[in-house]
mmCIF entry with sequence, helices, sheets and N, C-alpha, C, O atoms, coordinates in Angstrom:
data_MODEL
# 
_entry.id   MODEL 
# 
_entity.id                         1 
_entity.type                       polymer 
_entity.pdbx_number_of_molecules   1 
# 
_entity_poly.entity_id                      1 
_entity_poly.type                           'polypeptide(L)' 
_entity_poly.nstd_linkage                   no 
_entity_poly.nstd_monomer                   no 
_entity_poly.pdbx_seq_one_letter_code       
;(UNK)(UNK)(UNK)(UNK)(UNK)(UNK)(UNK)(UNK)(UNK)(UNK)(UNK)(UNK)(UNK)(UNK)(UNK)(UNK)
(UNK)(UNK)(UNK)(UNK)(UNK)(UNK)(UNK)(UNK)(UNK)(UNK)(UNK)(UNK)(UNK)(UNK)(UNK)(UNK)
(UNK)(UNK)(UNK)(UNK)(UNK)(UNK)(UNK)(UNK)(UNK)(UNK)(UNK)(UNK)(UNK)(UNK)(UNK)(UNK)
(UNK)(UNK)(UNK)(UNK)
;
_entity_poly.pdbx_seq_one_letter_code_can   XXXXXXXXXXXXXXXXXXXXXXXXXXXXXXXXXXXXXXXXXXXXXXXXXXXX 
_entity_poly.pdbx_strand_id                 A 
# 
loop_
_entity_poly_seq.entity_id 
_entity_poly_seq.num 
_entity_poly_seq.mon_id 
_entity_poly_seq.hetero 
1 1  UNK n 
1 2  UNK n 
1 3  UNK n 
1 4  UNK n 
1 5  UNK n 
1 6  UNK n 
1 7  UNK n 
1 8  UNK n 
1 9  UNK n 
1 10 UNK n 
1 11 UNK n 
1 12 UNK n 
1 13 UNK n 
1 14 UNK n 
1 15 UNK n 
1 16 UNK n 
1 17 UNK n 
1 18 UNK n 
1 19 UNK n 
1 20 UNK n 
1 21 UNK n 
1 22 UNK n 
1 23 UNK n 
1 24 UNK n 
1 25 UNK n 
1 26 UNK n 
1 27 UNK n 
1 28 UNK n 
1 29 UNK n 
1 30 UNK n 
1 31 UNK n 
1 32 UNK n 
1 33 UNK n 
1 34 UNK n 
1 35 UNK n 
1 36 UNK n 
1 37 UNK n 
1 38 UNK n 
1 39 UNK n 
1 40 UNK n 
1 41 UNK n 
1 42 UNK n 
1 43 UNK n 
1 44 UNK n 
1 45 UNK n 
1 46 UNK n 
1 47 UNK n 
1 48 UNK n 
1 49 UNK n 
1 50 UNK n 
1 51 UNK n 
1 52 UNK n 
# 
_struct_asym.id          A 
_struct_asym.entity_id   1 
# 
loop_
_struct_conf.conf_type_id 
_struct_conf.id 
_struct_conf.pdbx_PDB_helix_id 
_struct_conf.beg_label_comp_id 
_struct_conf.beg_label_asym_id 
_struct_conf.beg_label_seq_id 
_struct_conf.pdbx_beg_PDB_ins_code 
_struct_conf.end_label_comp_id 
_struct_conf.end_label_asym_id 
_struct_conf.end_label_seq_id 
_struct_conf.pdbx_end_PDB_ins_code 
_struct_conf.beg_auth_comp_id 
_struct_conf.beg_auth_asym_id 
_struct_conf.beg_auth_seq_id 
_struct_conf.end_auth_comp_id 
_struct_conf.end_auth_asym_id 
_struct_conf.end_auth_seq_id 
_struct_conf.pdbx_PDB_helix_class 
_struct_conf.details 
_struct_conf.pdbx_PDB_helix_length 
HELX_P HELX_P1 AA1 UNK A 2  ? UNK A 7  ? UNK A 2  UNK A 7  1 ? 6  
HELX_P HELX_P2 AA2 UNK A 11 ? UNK A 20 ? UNK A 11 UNK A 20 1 ? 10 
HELX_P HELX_P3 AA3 UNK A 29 ? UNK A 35 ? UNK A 29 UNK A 35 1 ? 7  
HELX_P HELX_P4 AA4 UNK A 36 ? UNK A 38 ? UNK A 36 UNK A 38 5 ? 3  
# 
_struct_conf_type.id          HELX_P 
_struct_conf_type.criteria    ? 
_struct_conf_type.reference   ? 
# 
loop_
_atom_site.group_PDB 
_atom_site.id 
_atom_site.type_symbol 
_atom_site.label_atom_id 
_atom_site.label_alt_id 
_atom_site.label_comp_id 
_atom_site.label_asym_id 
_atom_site.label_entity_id 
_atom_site.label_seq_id 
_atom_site.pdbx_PDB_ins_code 
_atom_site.Cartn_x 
_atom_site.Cartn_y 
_atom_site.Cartn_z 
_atom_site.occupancy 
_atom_site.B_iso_or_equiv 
_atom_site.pdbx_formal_charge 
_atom_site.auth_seq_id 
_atom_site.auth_comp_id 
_atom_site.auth_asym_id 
_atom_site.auth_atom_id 
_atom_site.pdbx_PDB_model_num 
ATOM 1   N N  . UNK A 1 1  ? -174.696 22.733 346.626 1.00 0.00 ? 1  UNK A N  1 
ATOM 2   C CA . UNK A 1 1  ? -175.093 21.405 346.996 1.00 0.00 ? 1  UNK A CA 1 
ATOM 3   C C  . UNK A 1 1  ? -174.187 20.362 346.332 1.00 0.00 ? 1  UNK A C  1 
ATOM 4   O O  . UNK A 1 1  ? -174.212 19.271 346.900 1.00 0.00 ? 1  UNK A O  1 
ATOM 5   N N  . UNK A 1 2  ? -173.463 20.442 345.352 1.00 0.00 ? 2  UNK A N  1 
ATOM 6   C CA . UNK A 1 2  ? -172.854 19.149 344.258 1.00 0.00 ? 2  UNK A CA 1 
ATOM 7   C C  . UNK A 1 2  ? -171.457 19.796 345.524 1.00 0.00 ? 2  UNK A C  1 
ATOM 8   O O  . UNK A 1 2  ? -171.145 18.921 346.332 1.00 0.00 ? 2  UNK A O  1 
ATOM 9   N N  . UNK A 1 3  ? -170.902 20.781 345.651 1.00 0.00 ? 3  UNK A N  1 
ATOM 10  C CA . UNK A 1 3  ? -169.721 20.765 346.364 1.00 0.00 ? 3  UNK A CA 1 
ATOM 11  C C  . UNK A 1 3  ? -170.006 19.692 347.463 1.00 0.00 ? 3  UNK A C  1 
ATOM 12  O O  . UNK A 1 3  ? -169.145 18.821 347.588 1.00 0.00 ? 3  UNK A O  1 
ATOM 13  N N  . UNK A 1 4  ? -171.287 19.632 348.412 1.00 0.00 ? 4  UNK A N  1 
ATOM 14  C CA . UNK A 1 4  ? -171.242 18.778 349.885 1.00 0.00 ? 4  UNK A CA 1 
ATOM 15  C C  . UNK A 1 4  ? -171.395 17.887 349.247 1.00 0.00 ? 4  UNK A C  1 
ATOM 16  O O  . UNK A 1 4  ? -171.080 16.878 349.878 1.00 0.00 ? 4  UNK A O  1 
ATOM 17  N N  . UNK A 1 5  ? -171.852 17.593 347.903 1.00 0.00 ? 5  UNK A N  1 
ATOM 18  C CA . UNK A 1 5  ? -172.322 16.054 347.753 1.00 0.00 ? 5  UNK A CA 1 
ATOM 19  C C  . UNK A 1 5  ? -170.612 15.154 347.198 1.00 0.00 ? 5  UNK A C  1 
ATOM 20  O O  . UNK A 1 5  ? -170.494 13.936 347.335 1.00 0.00 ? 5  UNK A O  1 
ATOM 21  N N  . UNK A 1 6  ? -169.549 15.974 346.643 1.00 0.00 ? 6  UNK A N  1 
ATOM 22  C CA . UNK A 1 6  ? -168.612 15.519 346.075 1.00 0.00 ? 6  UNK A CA 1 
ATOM 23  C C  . UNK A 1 6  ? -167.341 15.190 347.523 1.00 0.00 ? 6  UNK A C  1 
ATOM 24  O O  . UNK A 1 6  ? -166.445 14.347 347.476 1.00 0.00 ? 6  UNK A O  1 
ATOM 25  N N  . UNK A 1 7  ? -167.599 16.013 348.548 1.00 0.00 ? 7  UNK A N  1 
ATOM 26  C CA . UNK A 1 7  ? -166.901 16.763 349.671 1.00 0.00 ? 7  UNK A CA 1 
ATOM 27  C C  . UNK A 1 7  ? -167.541 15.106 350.438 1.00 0.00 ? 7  UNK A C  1 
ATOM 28  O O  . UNK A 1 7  ? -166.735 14.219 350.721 1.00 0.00 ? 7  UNK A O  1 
ATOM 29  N N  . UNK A 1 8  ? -168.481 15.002 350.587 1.00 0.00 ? 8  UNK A N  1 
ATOM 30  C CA . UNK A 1 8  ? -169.097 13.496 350.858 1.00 0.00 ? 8  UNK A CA 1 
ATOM 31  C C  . UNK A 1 8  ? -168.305 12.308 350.058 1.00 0.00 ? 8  UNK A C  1 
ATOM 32  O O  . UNK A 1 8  ? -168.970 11.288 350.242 1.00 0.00 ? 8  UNK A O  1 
ATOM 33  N N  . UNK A 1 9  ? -167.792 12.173 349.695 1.00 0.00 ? 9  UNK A N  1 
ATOM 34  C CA . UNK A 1 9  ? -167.164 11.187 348.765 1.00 0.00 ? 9  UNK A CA 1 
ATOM 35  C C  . UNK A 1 9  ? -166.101 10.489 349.009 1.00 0.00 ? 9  UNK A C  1 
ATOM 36  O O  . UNK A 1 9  ? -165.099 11.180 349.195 1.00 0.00 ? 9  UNK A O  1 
ATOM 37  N N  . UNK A 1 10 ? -165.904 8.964  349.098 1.00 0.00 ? 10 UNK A N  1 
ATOM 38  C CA . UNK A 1 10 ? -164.444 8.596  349.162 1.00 0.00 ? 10 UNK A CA 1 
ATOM 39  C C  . UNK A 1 10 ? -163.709 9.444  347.940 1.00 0.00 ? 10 UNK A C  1 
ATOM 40  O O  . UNK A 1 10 ? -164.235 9.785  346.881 1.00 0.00 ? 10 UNK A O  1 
ATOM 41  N N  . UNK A 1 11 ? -162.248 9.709  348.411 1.00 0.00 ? 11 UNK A N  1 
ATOM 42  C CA . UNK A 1 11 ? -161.606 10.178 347.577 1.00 0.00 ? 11 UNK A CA 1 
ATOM 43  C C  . UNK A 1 11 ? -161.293 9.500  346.006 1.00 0.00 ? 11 UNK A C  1 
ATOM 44  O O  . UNK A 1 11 ? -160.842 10.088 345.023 1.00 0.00 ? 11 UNK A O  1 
ATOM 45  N N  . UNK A 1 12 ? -161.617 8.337  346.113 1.00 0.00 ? 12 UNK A N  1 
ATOM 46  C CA . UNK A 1 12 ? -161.278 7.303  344.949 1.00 0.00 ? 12 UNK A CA 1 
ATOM 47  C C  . UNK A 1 12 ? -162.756 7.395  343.873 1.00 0.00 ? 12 UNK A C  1 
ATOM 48  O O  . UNK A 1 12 ? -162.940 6.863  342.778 1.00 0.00 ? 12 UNK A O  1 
ATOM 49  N N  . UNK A 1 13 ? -163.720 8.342  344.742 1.00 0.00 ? 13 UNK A N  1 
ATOM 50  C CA . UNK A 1 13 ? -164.843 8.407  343.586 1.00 0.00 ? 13 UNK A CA 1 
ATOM 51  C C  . UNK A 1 13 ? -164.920 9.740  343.198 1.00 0.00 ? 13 UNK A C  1 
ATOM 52  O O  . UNK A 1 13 ? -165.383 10.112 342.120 1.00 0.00 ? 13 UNK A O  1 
ATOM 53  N N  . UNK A 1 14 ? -164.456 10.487 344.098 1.00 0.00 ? 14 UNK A N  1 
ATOM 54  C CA . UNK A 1 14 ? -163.870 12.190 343.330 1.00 0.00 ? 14 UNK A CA 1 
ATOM 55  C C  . UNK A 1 14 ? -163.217 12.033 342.417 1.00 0.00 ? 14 UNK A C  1 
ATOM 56  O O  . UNK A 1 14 ? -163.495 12.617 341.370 1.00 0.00 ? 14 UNK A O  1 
ATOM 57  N N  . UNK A 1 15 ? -162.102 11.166 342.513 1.00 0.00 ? 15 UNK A N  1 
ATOM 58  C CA . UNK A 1 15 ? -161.154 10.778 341.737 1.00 0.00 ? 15 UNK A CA 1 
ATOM 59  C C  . UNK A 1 15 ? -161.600 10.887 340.382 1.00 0.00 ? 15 UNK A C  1 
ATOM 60  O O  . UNK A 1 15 ? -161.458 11.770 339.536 1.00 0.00 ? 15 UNK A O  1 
ATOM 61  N N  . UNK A 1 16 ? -162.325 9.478  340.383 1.00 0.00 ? 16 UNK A N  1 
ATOM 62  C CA . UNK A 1 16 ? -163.188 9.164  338.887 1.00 0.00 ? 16 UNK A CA 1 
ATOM 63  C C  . UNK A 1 16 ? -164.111 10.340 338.596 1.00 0.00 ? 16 UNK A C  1 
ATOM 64  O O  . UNK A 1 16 ? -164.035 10.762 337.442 1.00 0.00 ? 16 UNK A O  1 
ATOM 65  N N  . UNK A 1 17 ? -165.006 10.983 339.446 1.00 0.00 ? 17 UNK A N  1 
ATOM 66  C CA . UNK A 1 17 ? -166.164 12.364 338.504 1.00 0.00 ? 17 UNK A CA 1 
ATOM 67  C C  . UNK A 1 17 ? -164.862 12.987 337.980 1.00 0.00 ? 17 UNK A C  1 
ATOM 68  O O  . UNK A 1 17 ? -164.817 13.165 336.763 1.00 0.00 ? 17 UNK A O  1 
ATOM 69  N N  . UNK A 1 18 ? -163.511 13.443 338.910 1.00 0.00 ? 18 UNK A N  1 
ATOM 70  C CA . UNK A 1 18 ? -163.029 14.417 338.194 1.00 0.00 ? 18 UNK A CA 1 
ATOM 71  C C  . UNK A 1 18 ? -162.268 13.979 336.960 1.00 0.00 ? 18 UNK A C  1 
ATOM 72  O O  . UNK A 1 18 ? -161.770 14.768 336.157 1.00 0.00 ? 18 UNK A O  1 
ATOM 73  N N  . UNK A 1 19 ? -162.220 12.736 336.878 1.00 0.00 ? 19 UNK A N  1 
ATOM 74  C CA . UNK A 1 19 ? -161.702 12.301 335.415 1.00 0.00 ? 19 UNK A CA 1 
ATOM 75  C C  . UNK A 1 19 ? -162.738 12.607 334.341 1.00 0.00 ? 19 UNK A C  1 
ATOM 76  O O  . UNK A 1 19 ? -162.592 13.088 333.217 1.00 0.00 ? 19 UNK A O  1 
ATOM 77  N N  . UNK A 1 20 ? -164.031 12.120 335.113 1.00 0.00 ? 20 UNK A N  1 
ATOM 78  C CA . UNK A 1 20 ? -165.336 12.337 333.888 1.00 0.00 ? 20 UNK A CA 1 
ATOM 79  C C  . UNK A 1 20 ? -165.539 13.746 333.219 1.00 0.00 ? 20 UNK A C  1 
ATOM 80  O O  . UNK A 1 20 ? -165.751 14.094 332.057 1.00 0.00 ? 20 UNK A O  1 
ATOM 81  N N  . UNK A 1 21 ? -165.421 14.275 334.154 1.00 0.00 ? 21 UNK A N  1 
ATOM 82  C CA . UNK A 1 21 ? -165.947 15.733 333.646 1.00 0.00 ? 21 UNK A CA 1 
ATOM 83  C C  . UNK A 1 21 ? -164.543 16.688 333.132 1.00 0.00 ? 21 UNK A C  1 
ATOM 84  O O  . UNK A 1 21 ? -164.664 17.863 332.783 1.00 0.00 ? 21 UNK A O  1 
ATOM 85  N N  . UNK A 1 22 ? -163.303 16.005 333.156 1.00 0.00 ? 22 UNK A N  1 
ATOM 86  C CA . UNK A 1 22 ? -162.568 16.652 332.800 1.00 0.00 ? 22 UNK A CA 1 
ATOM 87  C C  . UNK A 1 22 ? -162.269 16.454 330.900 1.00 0.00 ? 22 UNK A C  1 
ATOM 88  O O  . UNK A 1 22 ? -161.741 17.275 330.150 1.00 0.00 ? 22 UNK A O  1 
ATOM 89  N N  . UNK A 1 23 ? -162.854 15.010 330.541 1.00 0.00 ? 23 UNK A N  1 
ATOM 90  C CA . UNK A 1 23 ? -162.589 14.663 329.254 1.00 0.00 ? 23 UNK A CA 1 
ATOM 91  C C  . UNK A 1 23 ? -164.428 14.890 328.697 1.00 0.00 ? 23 UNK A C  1 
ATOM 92  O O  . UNK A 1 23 ? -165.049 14.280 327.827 1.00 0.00 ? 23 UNK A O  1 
ATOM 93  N N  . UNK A 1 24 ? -164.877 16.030 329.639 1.00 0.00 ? 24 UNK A N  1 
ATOM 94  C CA . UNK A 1 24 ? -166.384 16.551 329.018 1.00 0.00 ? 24 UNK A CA 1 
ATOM 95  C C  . UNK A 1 24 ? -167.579 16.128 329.169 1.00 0.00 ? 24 UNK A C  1 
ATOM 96  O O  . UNK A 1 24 ? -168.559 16.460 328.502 1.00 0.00 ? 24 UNK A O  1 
ATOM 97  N N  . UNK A 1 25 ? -167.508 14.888 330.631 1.00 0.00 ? 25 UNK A N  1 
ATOM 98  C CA . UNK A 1 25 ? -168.594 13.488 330.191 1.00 0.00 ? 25 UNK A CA 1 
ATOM 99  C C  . UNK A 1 25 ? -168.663 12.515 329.341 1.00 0.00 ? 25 UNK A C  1 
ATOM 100 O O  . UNK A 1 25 ? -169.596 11.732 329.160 1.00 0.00 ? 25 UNK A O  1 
ATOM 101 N N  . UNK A 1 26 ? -167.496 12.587 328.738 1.00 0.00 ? 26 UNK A N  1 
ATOM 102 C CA . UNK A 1 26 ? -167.389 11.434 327.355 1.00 0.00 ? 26 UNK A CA 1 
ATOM 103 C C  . UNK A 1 26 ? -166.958 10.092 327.796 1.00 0.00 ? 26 UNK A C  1 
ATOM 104 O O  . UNK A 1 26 ? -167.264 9.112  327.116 1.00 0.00 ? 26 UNK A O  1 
ATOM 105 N N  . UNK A 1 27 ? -166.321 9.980  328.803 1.00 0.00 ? 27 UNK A N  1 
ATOM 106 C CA . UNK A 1 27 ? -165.812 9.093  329.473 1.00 0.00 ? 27 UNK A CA 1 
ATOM 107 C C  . UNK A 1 27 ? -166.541 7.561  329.351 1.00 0.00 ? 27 UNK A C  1 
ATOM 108 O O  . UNK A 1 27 ? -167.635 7.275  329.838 1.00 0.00 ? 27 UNK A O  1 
ATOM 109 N N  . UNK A 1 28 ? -166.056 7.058  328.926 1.00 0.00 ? 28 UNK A N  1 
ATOM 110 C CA . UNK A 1 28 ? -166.491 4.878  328.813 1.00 0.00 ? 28 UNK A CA 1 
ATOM 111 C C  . UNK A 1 28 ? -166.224 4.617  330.316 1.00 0.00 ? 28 UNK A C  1 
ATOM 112 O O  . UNK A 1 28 ? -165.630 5.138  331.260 1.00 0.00 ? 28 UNK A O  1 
ATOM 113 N N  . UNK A 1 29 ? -166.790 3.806  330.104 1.00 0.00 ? 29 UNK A N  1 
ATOM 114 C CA . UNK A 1 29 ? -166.470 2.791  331.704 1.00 0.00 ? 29 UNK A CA 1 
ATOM 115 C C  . UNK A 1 29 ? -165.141 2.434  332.119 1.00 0.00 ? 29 UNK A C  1 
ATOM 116 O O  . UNK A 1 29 ? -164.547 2.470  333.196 1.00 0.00 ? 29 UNK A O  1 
ATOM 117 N N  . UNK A 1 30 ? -164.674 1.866  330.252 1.00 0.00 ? 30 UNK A N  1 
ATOM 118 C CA . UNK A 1 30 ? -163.729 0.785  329.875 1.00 0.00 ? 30 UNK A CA 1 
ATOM 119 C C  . UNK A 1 30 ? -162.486 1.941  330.161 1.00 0.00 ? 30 UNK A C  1 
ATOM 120 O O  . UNK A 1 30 ? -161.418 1.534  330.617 1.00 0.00 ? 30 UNK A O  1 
ATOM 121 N N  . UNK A 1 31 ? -162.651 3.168  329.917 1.00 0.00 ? 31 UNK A N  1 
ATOM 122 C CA . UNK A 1 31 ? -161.793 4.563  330.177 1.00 0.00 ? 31 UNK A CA 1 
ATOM 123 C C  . UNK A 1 31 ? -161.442 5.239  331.105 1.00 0.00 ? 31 UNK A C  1 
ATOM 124 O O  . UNK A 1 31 ? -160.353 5.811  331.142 1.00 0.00 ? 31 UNK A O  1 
ATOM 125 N N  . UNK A 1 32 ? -162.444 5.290  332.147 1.00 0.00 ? 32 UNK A N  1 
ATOM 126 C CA . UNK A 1 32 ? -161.875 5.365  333.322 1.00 0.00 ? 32 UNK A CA 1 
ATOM 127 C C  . UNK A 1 32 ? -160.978 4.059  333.921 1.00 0.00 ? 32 UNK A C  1 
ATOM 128 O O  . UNK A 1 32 ? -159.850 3.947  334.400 1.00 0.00 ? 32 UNK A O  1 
ATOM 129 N N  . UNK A 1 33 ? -162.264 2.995  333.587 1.00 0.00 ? 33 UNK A N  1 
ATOM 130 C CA . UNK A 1 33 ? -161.043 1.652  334.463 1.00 0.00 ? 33 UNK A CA 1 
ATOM 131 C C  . UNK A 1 33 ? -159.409 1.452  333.587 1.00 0.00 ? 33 UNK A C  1 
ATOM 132 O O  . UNK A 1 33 ? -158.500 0.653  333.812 1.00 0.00 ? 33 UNK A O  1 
ATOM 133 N N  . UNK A 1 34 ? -159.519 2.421  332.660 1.00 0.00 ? 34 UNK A N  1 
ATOM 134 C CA . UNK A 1 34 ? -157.635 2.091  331.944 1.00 0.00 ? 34 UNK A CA 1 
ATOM 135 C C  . UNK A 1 34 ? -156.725 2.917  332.887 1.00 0.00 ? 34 UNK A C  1 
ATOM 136 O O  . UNK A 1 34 ? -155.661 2.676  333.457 1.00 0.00 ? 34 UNK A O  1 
ATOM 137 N N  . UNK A 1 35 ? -157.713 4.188  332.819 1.00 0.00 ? 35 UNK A N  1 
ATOM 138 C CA . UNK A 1 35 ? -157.132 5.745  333.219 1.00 0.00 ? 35 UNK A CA 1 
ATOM 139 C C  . UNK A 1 35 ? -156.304 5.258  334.577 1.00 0.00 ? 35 UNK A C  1 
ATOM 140 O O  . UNK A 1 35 ? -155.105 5.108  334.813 1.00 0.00 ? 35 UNK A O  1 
ATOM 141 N N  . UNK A 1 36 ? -157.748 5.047  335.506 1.00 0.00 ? 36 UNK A N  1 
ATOM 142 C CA . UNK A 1 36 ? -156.647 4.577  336.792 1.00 0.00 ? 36 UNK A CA 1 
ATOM 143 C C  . UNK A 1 36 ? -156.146 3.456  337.309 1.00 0.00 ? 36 UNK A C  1 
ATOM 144 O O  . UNK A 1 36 ? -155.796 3.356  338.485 1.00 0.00 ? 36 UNK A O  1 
ATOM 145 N N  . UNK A 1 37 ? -156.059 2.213  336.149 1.00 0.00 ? 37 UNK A N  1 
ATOM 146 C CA . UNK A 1 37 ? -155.422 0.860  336.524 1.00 0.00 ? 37 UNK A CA 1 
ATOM 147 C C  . UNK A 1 37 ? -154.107 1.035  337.005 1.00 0.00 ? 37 UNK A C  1 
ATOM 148 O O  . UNK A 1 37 ? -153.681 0.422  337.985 1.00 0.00 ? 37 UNK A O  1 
ATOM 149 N N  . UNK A 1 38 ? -153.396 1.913  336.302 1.00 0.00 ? 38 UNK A N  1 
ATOM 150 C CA . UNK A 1 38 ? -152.185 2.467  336.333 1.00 0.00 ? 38 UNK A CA 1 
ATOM 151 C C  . UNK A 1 38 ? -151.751 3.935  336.437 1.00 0.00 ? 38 UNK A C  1 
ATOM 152 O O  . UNK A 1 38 ? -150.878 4.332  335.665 1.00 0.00 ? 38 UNK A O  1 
ATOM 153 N N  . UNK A 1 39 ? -152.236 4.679  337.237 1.00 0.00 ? 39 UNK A N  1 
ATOM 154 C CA . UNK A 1 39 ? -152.481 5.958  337.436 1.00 0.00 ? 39 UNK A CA 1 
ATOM 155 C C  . UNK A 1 39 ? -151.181 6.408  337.945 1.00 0.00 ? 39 UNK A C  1 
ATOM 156 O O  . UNK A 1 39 ? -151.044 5.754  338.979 1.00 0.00 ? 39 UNK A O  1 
ATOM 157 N N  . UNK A 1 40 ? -150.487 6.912  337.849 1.00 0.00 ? 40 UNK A N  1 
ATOM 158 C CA . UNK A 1 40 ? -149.201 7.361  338.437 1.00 0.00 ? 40 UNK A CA 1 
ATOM 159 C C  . UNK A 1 40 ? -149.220 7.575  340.004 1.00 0.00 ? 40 UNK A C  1 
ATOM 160 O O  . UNK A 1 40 ? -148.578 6.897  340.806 1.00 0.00 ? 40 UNK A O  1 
ATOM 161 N N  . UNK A 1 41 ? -150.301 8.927  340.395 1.00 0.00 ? 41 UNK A N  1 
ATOM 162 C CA . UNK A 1 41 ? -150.175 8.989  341.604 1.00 0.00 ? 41 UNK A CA 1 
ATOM 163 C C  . UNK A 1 41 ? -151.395 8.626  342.595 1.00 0.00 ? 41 UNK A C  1 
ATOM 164 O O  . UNK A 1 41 ? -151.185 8.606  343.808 1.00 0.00 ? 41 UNK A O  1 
ATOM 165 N N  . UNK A 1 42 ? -153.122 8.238  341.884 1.00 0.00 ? 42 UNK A N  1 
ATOM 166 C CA . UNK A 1 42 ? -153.872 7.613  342.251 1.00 0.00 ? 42 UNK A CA 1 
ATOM 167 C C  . UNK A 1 42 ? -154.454 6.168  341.689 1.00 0.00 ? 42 UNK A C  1 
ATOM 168 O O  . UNK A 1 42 ? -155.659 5.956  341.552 1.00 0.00 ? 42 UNK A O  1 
ATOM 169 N N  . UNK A 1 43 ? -153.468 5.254  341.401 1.00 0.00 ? 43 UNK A N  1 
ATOM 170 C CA . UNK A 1 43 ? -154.363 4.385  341.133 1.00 0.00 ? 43 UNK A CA 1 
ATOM 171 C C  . UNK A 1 43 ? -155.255 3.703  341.989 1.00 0.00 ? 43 UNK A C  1 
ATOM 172 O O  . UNK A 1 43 ? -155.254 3.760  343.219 1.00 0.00 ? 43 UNK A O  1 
ATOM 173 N N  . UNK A 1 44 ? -156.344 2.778  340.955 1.00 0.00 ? 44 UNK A N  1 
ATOM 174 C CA . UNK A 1 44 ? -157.980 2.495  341.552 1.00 0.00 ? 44 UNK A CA 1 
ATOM 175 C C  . UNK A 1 44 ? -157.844 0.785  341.139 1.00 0.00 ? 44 UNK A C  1 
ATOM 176 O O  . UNK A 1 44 ? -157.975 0.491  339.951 1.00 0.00 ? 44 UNK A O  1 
ATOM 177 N N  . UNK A 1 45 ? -157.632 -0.088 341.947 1.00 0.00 ? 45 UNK A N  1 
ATOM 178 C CA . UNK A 1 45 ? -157.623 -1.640 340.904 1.00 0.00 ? 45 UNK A CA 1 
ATOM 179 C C  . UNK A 1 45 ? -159.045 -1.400 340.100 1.00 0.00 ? 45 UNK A C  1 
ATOM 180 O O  . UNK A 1 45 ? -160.001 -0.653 340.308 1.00 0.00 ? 45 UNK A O  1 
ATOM 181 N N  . UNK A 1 46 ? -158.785 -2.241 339.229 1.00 0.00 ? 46 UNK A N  1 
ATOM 182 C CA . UNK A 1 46 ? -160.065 -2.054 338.160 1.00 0.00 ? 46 UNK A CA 1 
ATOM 183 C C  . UNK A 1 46 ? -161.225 -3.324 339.031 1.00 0.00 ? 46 UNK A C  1 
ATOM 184 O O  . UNK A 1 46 ? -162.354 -3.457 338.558 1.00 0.00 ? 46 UNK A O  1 
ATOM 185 N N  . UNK A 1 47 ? -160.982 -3.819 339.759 1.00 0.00 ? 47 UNK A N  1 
ATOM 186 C CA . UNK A 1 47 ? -162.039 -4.240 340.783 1.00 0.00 ? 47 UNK A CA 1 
ATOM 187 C C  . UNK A 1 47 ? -162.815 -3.237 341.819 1.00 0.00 ? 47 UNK A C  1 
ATOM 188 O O  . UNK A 1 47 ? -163.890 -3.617 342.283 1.00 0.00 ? 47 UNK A O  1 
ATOM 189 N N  . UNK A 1 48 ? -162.465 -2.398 342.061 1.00 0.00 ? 48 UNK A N  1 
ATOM 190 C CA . UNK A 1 48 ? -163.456 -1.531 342.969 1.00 0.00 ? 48 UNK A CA 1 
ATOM 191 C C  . UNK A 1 48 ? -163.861 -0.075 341.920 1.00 0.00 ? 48 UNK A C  1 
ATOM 192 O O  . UNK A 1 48 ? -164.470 0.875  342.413 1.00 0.00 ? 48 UNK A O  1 
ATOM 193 N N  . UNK A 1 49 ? -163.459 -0.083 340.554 1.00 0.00 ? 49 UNK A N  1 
ATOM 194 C CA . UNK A 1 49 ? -164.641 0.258  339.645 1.00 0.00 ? 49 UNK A CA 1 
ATOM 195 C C  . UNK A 1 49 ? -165.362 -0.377 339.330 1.00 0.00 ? 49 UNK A C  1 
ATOM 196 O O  . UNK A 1 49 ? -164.898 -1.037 338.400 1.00 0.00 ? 49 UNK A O  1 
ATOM 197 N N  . UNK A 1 50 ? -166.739 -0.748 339.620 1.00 0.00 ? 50 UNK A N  1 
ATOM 198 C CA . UNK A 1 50 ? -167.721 -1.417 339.166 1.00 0.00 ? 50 UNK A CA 1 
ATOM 199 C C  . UNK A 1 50 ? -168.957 -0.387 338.542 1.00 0.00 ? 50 UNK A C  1 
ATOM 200 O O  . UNK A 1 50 ? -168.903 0.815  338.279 1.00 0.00 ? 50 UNK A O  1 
ATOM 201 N N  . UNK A 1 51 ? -169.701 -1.030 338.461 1.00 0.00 ? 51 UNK A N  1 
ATOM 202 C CA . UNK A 1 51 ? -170.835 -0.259 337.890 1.00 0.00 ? 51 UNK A CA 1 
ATOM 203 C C  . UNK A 1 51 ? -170.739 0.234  336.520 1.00 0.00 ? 51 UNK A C  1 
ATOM 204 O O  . UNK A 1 51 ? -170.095 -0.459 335.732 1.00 0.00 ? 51 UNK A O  1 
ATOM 205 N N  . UNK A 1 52 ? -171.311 1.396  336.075 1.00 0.00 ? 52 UNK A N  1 
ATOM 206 C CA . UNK A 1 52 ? -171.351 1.536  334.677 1.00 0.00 ? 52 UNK A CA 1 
ATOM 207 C C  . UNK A 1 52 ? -171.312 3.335  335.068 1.00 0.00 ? 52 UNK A C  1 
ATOM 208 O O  . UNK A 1 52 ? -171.327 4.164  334.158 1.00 0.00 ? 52 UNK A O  1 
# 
């Protein structure tokens, strides 16, 4: 079920879980929005990360 629910996803919010869960769930808000301000090959403007 988490595969259809991730498989459901704009790619730009896969993006971010797979950042989260790759640094363990430890992840800040403030950490993802650095990670992909400037992302080499996906960046995310830090305007369409919102939320917490």
């Amino acid at each position: 079920m988490l595969f259809q629910l991730l498989a459901a996803l704009m790619p730009a919010a896969r993006a971010v879980l797979r950042r989260i869960t790759e640094v363990g769930g430890t992840a800040s808000y403030d950490d993802v929005q650095q990670h992909f301000a400037h992302h080499p090959t996906r960046p995310i403007p830090i305007s369409l990360i919102g939320g917490t």
